[in-house]
N, C-alpha and C positions, 0 to 999 in steps of 0.2 A: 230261953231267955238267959241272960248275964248281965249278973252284977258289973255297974260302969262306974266312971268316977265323975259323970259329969256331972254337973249341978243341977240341971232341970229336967234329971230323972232319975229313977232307981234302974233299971235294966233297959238293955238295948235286943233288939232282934232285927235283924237280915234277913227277909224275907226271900231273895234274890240270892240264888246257887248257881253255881255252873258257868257254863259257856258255851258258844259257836266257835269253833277253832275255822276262822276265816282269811287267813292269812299266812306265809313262812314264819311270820315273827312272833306267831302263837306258838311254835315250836320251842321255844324258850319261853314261854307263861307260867306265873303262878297258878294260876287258878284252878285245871284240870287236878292238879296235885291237892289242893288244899281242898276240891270238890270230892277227891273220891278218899279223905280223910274221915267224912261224913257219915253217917248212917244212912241208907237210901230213906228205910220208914223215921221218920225226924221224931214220934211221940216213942220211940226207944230209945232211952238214955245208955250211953255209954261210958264207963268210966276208966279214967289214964291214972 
């Protein structure tokens, strides 16, 4: 979880990883990159 600024909570979590690369114009997506940023087991914290 992470600390958020919004007002009607204290942390946020994204349950929802990944992607289907279903198209040419996933060839240019964020997501695969910001997916394999990840830890695959999520209860091992990583620290930058």
């Amino acid at each position: 979880m992470k600390k958020t600024n919004i007002d009607l909570c204290d942390k946020s979590w994204n349950p929802v990883t990944g992607c289907n690369q279903i198209s040419p114009g996933c060839a240019n997506c964020y997501a695969l990159e910001v997916t394999n940023r990840k830890p695959k087991n999520m209860s091992i914290f990583v620290y930058t």
